[in-house]
N, C-alpha and C positions, 0 to 999 in steps of 0.2 A: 244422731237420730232424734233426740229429744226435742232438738231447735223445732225440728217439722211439726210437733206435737203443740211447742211454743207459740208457734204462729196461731193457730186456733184457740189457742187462749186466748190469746191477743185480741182477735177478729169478735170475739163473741165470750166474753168471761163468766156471762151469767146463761150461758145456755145449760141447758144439763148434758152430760157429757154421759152417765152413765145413771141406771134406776135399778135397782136391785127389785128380785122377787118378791120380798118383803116390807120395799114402799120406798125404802131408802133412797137419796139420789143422793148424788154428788154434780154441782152445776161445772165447767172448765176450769173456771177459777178456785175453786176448792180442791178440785184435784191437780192443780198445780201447786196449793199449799200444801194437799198433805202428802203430796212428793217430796217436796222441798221439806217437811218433816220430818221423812225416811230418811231421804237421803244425809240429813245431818245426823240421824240415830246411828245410820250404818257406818257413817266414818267416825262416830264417836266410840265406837267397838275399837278402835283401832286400822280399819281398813284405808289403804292408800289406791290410786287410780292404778287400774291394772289385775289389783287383786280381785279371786273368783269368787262370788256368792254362790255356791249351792245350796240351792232350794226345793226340797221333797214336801211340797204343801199341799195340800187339798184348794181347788179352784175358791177364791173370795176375792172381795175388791180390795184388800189388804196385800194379798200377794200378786194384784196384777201391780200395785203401787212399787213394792221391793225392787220387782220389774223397771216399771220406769223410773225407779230410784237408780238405778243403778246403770241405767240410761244415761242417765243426766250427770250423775260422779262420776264417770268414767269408771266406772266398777263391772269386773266382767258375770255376767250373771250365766248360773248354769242352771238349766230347768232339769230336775230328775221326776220323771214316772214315780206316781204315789206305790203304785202296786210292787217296784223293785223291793227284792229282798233282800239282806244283809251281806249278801255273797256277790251278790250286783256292787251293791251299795260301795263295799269294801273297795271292789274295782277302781269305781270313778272318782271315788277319794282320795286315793292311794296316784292314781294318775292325773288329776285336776292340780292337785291339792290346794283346795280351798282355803282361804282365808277366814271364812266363817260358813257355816252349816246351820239353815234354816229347817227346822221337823215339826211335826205336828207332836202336842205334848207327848202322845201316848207312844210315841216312837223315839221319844229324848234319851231314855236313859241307855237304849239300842245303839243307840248312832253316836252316842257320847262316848260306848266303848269301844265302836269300830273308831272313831277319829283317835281317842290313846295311843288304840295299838297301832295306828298310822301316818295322820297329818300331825294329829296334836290342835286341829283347830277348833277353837269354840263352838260348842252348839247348841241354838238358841231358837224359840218360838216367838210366831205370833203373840202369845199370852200377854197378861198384864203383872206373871208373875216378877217381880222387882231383879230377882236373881240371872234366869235364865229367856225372861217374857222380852220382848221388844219392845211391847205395845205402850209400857210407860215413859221409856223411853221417848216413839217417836210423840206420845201427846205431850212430852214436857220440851220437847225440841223445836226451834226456832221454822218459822214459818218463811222463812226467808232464804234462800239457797241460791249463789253465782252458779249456773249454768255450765260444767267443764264444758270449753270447746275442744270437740273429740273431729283428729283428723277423719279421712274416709277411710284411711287404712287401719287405725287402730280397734282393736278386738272390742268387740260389744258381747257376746254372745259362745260358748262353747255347746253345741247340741252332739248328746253322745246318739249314734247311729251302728249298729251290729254290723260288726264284719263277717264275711263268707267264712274266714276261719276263726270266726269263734269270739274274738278280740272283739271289742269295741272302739271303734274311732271316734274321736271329738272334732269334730268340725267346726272351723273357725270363723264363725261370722264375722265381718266387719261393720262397723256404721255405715260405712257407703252401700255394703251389700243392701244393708233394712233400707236407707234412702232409697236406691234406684228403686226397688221393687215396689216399697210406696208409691213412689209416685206413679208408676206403669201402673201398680192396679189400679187405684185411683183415677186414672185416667179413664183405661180400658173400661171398667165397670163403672164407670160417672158418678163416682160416691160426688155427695154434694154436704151442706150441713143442712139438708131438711130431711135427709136420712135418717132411718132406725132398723139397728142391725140388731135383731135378735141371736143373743150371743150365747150357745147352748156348750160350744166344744170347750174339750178339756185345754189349759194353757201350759203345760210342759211340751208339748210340740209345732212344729212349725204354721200349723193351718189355724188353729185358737189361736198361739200369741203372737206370731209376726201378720199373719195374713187378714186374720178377722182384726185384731185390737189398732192396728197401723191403720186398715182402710177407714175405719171409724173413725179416730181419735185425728188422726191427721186432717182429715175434712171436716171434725167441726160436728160430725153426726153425731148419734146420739147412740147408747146401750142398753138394749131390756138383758141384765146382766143375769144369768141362770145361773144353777153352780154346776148342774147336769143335764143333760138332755133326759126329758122324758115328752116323750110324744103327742100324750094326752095334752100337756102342757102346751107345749108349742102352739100345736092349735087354737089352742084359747090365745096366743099370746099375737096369733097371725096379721088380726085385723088391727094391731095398732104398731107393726112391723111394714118395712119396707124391703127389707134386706134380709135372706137367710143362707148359712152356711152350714154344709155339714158333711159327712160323710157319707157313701151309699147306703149302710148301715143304716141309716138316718132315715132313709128317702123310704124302704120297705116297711120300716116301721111305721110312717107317718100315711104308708098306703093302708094302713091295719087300724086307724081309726076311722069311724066314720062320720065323723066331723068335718073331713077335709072334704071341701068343694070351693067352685070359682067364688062361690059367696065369700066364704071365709078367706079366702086370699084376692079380696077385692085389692085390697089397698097396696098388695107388695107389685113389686119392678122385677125384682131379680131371684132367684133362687140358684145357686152355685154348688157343684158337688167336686169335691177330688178327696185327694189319700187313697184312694184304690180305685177302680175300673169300677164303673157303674154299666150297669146290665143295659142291654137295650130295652129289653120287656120293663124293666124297672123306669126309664126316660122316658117311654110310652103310656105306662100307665100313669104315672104320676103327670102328664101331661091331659089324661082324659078326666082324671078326675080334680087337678087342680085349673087348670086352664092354662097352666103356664108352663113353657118347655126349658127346662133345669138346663145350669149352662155349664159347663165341664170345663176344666184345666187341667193342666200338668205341673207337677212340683216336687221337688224333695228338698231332705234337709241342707242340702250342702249348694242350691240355688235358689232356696223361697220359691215360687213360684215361675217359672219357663215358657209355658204355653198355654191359650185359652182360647176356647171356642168365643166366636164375636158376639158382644152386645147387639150391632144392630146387624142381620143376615142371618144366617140359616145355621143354626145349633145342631150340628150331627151328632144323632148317637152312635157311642164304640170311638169318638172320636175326642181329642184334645185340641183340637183348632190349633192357630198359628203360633211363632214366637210374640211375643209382649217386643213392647218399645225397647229398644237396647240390647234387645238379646238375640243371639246367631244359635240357630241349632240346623245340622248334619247330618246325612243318616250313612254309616260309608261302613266298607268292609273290610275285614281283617290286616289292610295295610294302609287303612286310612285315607282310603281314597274314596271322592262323593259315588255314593251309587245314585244310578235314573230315578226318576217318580217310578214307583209300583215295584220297588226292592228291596224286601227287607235287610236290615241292617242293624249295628250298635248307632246309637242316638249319640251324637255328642253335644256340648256346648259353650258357649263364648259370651260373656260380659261380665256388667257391673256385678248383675248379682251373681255371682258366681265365687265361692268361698274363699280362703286365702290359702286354704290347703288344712291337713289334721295336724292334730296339736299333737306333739311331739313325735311326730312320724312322717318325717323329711324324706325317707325312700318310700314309703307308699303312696305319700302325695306325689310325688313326681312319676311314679306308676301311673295314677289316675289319668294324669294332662299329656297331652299330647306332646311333641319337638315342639311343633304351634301354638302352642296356648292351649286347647280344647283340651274341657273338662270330658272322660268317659263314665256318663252314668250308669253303665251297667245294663242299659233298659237296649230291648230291639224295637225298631221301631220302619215306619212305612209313612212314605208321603202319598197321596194321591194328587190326580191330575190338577184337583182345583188347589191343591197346597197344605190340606187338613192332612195334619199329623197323627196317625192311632199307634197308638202302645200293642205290640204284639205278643212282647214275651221280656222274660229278667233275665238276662247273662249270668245274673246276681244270685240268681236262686231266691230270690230274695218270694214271702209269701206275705201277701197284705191283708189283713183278719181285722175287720170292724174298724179300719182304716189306720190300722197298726200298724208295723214292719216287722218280719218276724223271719232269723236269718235260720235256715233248715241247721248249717253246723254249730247253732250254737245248741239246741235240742237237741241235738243229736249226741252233742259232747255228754248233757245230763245224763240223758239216756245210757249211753255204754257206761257210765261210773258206777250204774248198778249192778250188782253182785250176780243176778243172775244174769245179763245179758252182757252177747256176746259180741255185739253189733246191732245198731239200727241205720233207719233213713227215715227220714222227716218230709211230707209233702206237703200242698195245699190243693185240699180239694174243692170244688163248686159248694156253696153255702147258699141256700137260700137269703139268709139276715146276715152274715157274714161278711159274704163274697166269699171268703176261701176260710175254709176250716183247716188248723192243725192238725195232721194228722202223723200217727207213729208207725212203722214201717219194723219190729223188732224180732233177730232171730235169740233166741233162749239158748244158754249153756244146757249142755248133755244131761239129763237130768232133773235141771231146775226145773222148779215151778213160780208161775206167778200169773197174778190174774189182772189184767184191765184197771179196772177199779183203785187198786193198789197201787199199780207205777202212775195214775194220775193224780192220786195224793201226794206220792211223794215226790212228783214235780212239782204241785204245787207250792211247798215248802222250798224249792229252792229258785222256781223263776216266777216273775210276776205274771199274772193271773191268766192274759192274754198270751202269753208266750207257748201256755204248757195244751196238748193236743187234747183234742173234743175225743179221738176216738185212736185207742192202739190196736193195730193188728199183729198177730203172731205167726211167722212164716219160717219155715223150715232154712230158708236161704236169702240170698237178696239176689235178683235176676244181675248180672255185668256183662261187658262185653268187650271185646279182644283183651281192652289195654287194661281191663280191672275195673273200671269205673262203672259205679251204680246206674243200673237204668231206670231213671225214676220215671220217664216216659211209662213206662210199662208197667209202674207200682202206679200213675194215676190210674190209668185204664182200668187195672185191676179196680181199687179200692176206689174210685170217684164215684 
């Protein structure tokens, strides 16, 4: 994947490539040096091509470098959510097992005890401290770096994604997967290098660091590099932006200053929204008051990016437009056969980018794909007459929160390990800013007490921030039906 990025150095070395909030840039050719920096710091640790970097960092231009460091060594890089907590944590260590552990300092001596008591593998910061810092490392390391050439097959990437029961699968990126979809988006959305992608999203997941940093960095364009989105900000940062990405999340907030008009988004082309369903009213208004009508895709972790409403033609809202170059998606029913236009169905799909299956879980992969090939995403979904694809529903359970993924059985696991309860169920309700709010669904043991307030503290303490529910209700029962199974149908209705 790296080579793609190579090329644009090549084409252009003195352009800037990336400008930090604070003034900073880096032009192409410097961040091909102080990749080639990293990437010798990080096989001077001792790591071989193959081995996993996990990395719990807070977004900087440092850790998108680890990133393409490890791009470029053939080193397989794992992104972990800053917010996970120690019990996560333990998880994906325990099941990766890394070769080296990147943290932020104030969480080293934390993750230094979970790796003892499990991988055993080093762990180290950004800092400059000499000991445990990287940072003198990569300035004292050579500028200069051979290129691994990485087949298409071999692993670039594990992204952990919550399983329906509870588990967490790692999904197996390939180079070829990041190739193909580079270049489809790239195409599809005409990045060019007189581009500027204001780059707000976080990069431990697929839409920050494969979708935004590839479309950019492969073409040559350029980075107004945030470490967060803040809305006020953006606006200000509109008129000298071409390019925006972000969540729906994103899109309500940026309806809530009033800064935003045609004026201020003179100079952008594109504005792009996916990780959860964007509202109609939300594509609407943000159309009236920017002048521009926000373009929608479809994606998850284990395809990059699958399907987009067109650049040039009619951007439907509620809708995800077509497959991208290379890719085949299906919409068929319970024996795998095509349904008509206008029937919903499970979504399936077929190509480059499509994973190589989960790491170390050889019968659930082969669960997922079809006899044929066809990946099953979990999603139901609907063609209409002119071909536009809309997302109707998750097989998955799966709930999307501020462009999150957030699986009801893993909550729900936290939930019953409490003393006082006897059973819950976890839903996602309509959110204004959201999209779907966490919500808790819990019946109480004979007796016990406990209040709201309470069991969302002490979720807190054990899932990271976004996981744990806005709002718990207390219900004598959980409504089922013939065969036992919860009807959450009926707990939205209630509580939405």
């Amino acid at each position: 994947m790296y080579l793609e990025i190579a090329r644009a150095v090549a084409n252009g070395p003195d352009r800037i490539a990336i400008e930090t909030e604070d003034g900073a840039s880096f032009t192409y050719g410097e961040l091909h040096r102080e990749v080639a920096r990293m990437a010798n710091a990080l096989l001077e640790v001792g790591l071989q091509p193959g081995d996993r970097v996990a990395a719990q960092l807070h977004k900087s231009v440092a850790s998108l470098f680890v990133y393409l460091a490890c791009l470029r060594a053939g080193l397989v890089y794992l992104p972990l959510n800053t917010a996970y907590q120690s019990s996560e944590l333990d998880y994906f260590l325990r099941d990766a097992e890394p070769g080296l552990i990147l943290v932020e300092p104030d969480n080293a001596d934390a993750v230094t005890a979970l790796s003892k008591a499990s991988v055993g593998a080093p762990v180290m910061t950004l800092a400059e401290d000499k000991d445990s810092g990287l940072a003198q490392r990569v300035a004292e390391a050579s500028a200069r770096f051979d290129t691994r050439l990485c087949a298409a097959s071999d692993l670039a990437v594990i992204i952990y994604t919550s399983g329906t029961t509870g588990r967490s699968k790692g999904a197996m990126v390939t180079h070829g997967n990041l190739v193909s979809n580079a270049r489809a988006l790239t195409q599809v959305w005409r990045f060019n290098n007189d581009d500027v992608l204001l780059h707000t999203l976080p990069i431990f997941h697929v839409h920050g660091l494969f979708v935004a940093t590839h479309c950019a960095l492969t073409s040559g364009a350029r980075m107004l590099w945030h470490d967060r989105f803040d809305a006020a900000a953006v606006v200000r940062q509109l008129k000298r932006a071409s390019v925006f990405m972000g969540v729906p999340t994103y899109y309500t907030r940026l309806l809530g200053e009033p800064g935003l008009s045609p004026q201020s988004c003179r100079g952008m082309r594109l504005f792009i929204s996916g990780s959860a369903p964007l509202l109609a009213e939300t594509h609407s208004k943000f159309e009236q008051r920017s002048g521009h009508r926000i373009l929608e895709r479809y994606g998850m972790s284990e395809a990059g990016m699958i399907t987009s409403n067109p650049y040039d033609g009619e951007r439907r809202a509620g809708t995800v437009g077509f497959a991208l170059p290379g890719v085949e998606v299906r919409v068929v029913d319970d024996t795998d056969q095509v349904l008509p236009v206008g029937e919903k169905g499970a979504i399936q799909i077929k190509g480059e980018n499509v994973f190589s299956g989960y790491w170390r879980m050889l019968e659930k992969t082969k669960q997922e794909f079809t006899a044929d090939g066809w990946f099953r995403t979990g999603d139901i979904g609907v063609f209409d007459r002119d071909g536009y694809l809309s997302i109707v529903g998750r097989a998955k359970d799966l709930i999307i929160t501020g462009g999150y993924n957030v699986y009801p059985k893993e909550i729900e696991l936290a939930l019953d390990e409490l003393q006082q309860v006897v059973e819950s169920a976890v839903i996602g309700v309509r959110h204004a800013d959201y999209g779907e709010a966490v919500t808790g669904i819990v019946v109480l043991r004979e007796g016990a007490e406990a209040d709201e307030a309470n069991i969302i503290a002490t979720l807190k303490s054990k899932l990271a921030g976004y996981k744990v529910p806005k709002r718990v209700h207390f219900v004598e029962g959980l409504p089922r039906n013939a065969m036992g199974k919860v009807q959450k149908n009926l707990l939205r209705e209630r509580f939405g």
